[in-house]
SENUFI-696191 format. One record per residue (C-alpha): residue number from 1; x, y, z. Coordinates in Angstrom, 3 decimals. Each point is the difference from the previous one (the first is absolute). Layout:
// residues N
     i          x          y          z
   NUM          X          Y          Z
...
This chain:
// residues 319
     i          x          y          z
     1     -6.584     28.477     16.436
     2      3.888     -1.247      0.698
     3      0.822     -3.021      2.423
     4      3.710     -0.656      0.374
     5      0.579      2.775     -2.324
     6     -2.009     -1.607     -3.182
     7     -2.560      2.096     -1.712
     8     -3.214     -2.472      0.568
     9     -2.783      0.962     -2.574
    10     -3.124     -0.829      1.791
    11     -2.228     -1.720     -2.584
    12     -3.559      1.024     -0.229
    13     -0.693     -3.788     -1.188
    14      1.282     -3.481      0.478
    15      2.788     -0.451     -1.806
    16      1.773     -2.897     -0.865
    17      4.028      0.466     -1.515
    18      1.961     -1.679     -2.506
    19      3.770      0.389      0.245
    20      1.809     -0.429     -2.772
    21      1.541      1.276     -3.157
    22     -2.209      0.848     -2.846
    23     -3.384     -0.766      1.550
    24     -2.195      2.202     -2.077
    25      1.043     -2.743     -3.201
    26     -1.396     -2.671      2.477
    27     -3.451     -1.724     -0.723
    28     -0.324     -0.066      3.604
    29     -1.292      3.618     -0.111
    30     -2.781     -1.448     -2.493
    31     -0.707     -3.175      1.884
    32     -0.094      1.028      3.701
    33     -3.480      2.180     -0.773
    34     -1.246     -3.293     -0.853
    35      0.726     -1.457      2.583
    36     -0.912      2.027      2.567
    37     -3.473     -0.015     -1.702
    38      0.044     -3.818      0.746
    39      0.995      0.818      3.813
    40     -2.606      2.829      0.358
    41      2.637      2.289      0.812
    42     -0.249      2.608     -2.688
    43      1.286      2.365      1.982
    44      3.263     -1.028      0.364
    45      2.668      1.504     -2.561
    46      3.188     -0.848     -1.472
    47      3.134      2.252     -0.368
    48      3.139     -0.634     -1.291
    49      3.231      1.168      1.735
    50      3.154      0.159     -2.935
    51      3.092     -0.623      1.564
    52      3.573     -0.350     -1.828
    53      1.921     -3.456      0.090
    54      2.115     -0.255      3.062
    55     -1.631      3.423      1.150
    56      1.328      2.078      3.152
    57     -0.923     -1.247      2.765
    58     -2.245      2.917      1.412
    59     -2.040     -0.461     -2.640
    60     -0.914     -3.366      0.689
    61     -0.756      1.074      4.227
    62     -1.933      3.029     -1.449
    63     -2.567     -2.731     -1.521
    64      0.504     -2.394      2.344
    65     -0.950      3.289      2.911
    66     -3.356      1.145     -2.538
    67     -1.226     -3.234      0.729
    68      0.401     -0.389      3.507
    69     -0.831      3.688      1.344
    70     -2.644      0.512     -2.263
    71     -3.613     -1.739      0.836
    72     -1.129     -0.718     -3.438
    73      2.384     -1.168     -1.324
    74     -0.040     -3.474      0.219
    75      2.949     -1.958     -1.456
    76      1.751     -0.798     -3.561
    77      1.460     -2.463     -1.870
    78      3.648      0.757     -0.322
    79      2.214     -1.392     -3.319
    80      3.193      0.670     -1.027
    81      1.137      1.607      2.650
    82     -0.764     -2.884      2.888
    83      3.311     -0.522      1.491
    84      0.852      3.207      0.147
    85     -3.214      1.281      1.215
    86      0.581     -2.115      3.144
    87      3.689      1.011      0.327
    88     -1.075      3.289      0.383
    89     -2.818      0.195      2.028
    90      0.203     -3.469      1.941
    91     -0.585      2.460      3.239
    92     -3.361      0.883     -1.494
    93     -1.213     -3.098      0.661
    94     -1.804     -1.697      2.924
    95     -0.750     -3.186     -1.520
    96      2.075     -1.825     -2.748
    97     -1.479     -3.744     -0.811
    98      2.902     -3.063     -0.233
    99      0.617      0.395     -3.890
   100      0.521      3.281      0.601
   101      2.492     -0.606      2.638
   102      1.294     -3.116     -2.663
   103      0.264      2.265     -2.777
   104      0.472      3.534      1.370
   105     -2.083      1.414     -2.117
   106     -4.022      0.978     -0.359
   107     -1.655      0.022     -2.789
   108     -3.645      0.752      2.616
   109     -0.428      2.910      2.353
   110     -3.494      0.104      1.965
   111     -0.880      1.099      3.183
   112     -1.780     -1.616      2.985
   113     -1.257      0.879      3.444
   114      2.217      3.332     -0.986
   115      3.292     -1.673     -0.180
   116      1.668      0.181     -3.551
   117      0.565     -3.536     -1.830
   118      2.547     -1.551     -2.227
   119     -0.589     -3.219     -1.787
   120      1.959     -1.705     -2.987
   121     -2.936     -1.644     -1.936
   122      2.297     -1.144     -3.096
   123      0.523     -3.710      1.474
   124     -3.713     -0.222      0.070
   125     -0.552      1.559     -3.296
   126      3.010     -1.750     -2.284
   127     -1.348     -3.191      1.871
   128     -3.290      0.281     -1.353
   129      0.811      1.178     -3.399
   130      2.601     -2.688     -0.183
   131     -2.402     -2.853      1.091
   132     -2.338      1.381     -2.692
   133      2.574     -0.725     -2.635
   134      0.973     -3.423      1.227
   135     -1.428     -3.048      0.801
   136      0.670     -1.762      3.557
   137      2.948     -2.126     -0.316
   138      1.495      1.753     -3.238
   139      3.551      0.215      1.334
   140      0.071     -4.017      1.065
   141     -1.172     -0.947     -3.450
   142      1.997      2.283     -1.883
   143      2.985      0.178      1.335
   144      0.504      3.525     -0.712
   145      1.503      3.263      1.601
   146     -0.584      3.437      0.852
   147      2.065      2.823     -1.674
   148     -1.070      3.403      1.457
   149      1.576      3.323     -1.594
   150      0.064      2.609      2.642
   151      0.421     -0.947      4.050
   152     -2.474      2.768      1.208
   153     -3.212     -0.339      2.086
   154     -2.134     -1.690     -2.452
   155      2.808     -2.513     -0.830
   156      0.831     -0.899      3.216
   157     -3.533     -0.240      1.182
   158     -0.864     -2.894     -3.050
   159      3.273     -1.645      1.587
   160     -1.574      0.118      3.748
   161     -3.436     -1.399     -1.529
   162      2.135     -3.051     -1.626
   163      1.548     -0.623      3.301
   164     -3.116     -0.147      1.787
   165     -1.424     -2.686     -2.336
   166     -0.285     -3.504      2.127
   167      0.053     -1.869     -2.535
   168      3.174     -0.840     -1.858
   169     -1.537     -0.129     -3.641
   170     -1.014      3.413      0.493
   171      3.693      1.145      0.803
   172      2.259      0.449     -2.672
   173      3.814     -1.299      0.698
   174      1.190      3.104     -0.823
   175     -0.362      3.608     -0.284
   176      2.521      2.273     -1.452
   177      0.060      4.021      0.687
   178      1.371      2.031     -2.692
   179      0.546      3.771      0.789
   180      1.720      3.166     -1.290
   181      1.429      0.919      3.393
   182      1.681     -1.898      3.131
   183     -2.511      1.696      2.571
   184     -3.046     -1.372     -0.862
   185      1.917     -3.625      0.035
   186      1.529      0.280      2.938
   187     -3.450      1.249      1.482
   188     -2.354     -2.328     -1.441
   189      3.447     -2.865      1.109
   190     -0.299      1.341      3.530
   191     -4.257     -0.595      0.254
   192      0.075     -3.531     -1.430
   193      3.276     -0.798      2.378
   194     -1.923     -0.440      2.966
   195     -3.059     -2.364     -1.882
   196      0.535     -3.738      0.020
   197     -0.717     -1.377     -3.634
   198      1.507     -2.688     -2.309
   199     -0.502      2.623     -2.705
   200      3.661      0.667     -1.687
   201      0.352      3.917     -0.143
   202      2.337      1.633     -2.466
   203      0.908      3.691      0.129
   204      1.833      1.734     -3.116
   205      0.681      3.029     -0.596
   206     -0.132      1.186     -3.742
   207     -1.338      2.634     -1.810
   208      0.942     -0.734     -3.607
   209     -2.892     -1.501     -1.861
   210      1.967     -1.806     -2.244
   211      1.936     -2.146      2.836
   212     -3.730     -0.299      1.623
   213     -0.798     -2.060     -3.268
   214      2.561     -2.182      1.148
   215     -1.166     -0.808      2.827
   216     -3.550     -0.426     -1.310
   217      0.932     -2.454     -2.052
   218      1.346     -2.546      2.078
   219     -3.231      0.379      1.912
   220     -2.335     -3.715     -0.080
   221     -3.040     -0.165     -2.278
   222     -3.546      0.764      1.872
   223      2.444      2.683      2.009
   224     -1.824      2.979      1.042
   225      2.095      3.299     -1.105
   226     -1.430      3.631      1.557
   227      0.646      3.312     -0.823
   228     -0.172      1.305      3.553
   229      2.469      2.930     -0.893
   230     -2.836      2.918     -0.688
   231      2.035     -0.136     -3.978
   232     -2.573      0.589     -2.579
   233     -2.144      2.383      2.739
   234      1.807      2.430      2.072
   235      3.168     -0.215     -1.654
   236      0.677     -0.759     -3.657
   237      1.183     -3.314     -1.497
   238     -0.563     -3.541      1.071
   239      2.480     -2.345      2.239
   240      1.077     -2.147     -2.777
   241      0.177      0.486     -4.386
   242     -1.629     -1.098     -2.927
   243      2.895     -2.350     -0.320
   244     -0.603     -1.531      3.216
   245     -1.932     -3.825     -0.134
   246     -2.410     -1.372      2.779
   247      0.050     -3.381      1.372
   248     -2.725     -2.160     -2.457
   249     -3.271      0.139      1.992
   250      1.013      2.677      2.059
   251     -2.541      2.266      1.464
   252      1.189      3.649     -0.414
   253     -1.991      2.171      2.760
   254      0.685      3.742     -0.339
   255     -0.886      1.929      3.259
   256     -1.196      3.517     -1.735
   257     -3.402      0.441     -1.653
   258      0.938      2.852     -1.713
   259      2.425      2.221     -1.387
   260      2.646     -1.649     -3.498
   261     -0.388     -3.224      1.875
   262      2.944     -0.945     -2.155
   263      0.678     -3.366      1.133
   264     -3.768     -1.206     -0.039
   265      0.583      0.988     -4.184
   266      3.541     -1.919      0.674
   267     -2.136     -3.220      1.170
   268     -2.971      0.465     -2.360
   269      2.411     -0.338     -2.917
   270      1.234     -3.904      1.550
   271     -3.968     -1.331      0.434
   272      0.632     -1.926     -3.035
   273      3.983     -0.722     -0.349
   274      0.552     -0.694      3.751
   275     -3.954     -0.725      1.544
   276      0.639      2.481      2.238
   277     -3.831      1.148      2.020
   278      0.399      3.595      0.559
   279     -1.475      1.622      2.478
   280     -0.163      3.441      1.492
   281     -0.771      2.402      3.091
   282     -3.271      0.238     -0.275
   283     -1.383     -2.331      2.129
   284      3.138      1.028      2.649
   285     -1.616      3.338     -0.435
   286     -3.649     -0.619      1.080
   287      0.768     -2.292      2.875
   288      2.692      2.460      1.104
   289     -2.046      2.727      0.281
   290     -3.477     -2.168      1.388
   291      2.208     -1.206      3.084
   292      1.397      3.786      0.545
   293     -3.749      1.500     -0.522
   294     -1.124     -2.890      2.601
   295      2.414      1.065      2.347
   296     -0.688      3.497     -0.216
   297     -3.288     -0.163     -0.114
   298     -0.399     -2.608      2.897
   299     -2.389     -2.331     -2.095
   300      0.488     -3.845     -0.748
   301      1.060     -1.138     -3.628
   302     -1.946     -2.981     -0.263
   303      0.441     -1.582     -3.608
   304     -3.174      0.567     -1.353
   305      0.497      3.581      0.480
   306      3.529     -0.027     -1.022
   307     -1.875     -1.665     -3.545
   308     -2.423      3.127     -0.079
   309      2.957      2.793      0.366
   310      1.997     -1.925     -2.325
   311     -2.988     -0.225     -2.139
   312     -0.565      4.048      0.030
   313      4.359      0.812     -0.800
   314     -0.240     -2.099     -2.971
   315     -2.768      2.205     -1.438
   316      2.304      2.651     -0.426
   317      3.235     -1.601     -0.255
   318      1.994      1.571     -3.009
   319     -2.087      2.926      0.159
C-alpha cells in the first residue's frame, strides 16, 4: 500500500517504533518486553527505524507517513533526530502539544481519534530526572549554576523545566549553553526569548574542548555541568578533556546511558579530588521512554507503576 507516494507496510501486529540511530545497541529492545508484560499488552512489538544524523528529509516523512497510514502501527519514540523530524514532516501532523510548538521538535508520535500526534516529552522527562538528583531548594542554598554542553532538545528542555520552577531556590541564577555550532544557539536563543525568567542565559559557541575547560572552571562549586552533546554515544569523544577541572561539589550529569560515556569516566576520576556526584542517563532514560510508552499507549503513569517498570529495566540493565 502507498499514500502520498510512501510505501506503507501494513503490519500484521501492533507495532510500536523507535527512531533513532543505533537502536538495536539500545536496552530498550530488552526492557520494553518487560514492560509490556506488566501492561498486559504482550502483543505489542518494538522496531527500530536507523536513520543517519541530519538525514534527508524524505526519510524522516517516509516514517513519519508508516505511522500515520498504517493501522497498527501505533507511534515511536523519536531521538536524535527530533528537530529535524518535525522540520520535515511538520505537515504530517494534526496535533502538536505547546512544548512541541516551544521547542519545535518531538521526541513522541501517537495517534488519537485517527489524527497523528506530536508531543515533546523531554521538559517532562529532564524535569523529573533532574528533581531526582536534587533536593528542593538546592540552587537557593548553593548558590550554584548550570553549565550545559550541547543546546539541543534535551538541553533546552532541562532549561524550560528550571524556568518553570516557582520557587526561586529551585532556579539557578544562571545557565550557560555551550555548543559546537551557531544554529542550535540561535535556536534554543530564539525559544527562551519569548519566556519571562530572572534566569541569566549565556550562549557560546565553541567546539574546542580545551577552551570548554576554561569555561568550566570558572563555573561555582555545587554547579551542575551536563553532557547534553550525544559525545561519548553517537559520536566519539566527550565535550571537555582530561585536563579540564569541575567546580568542587559539582554534580556532573551525563545525558547518555550508553555508548564510551567518556565524560561520566572524565567525572568519575574527580569523586575524590573535586567531590564531584556523578550521575548518568539512566534514570533520563526510563522516565523518557515511560512518558512516551504512556502516551502511545493511552494509559496513566501513576508512580507506583512508574516504580514497577523501573523496577523490571534495571533487571537487565548492562545486559
Amino acid at each position: 500500500m502507498t499514500n502520498q507516494n510512501y510505501p506503507i507496510v501494513m503490519k500484521s501486529v501492533p507495532t510500536f517504533y523507535f527512531i533513532g540511530v543505533t537502536t538495536t545497541k539500545s536496552s530498550i529492545m530488552k526492557v520494553f518486553p518487560l514492560w509490556m508484560k506488566i501492561l498486559g499488552r504482550e502483543e505489542v512489538v518494538i522496531e527500530g527505524m536507523d536513520c543517519k544524523i541530519h538525514d534527508d528529509p524524505e526519510v524522516y516523512r517516509r516514517a513519519v507517513a508508516q505511522i500515520k497510514y498504517d493501522p497498527l502501527s501505533l507511534g515511536s519514540l523519536v531521538t536524535t533526530h527530533k528537530i529535524d523530524l518535525l522540520t520535515a514532516a511538520r505537515d504530517m501532523f494534526e496535533y502538536l502539544d505547546p512544548y512541541a510548538k516551544i521547542t519545535g521538535e518531538v521526541s513522541c508520535i501517537s495517534k488519537l481519534d485517527g489524527r497523528l500526534e506530536g508531543h515533546a516529552k523531554d521538559p517532562i522527562t529532564s524535569g523529573a530526572s533532574l528533581d531526582a538528583i536534587i533536593e528542593p531548594g538546592y540552587f537557593g542554598r548553593t548558590h550554584g549554576h548550570v553549565l550545559c554542553f550541547g543546546a539541543g532538545g534535551s538541553g533546552v528542555a532541562t532549561l524550560l523545566h528550571l524556568i518553570n520552577k516557582k520557587d526561586q531556590a529551585d532556579r539557578p541564577e544562571k545557565f550557560t549553553f555551550v555548543n559546537r555550532s551557531q544554529g542550535r544557539l540561535d535556536h534554543a536563543r530564539e525559544m527562551v526569548g519569548s519566556l519571562s525568567t530572572d534566569i541569566a542565559i549565556e550562549y557560546i559557541c565553541n567546539s574546542d574542548p580545551a577552551v570548554n575547560d576554561g569555561i568550566m572552571e570558572k563555573f561555582p562549586p555545587y554547579s551542575i555541568v551536563i553532557n547534553a552533546t550525544g559525545m561519548g554515544k553517537d559520536t566519539p569523544g566527550s565535550p571537555i578533556t582530561w585536563n579540564g577541572k569541575f567546580p568542587m561539589n559539582s554534580i556532573a550529569w551525563e545525558f547518555n546511558y550508553r555508548g564510551e560515556l567518556d565524560f561520566m569516566h572524565q567525572s568519575l576520576a574527580q569523586v575524590e579530588s573535586r567531590k564531584v556526584k556523578v550521575e548518568d542517563g539512566w534514570l533520563y532514560f526510563v522516565h523518557g521512554w515511560t512518558q512516551v510508552v504512556a502516551q502511545v499507549l493511552h494509559f496513566e503513569l501513576t508512580p507506583e507503576l512508574f516504580d514497577r517498570m523501573n523496577q523490571a529495566a534495571s533487571t537487565v540493565r548492562g545486559k
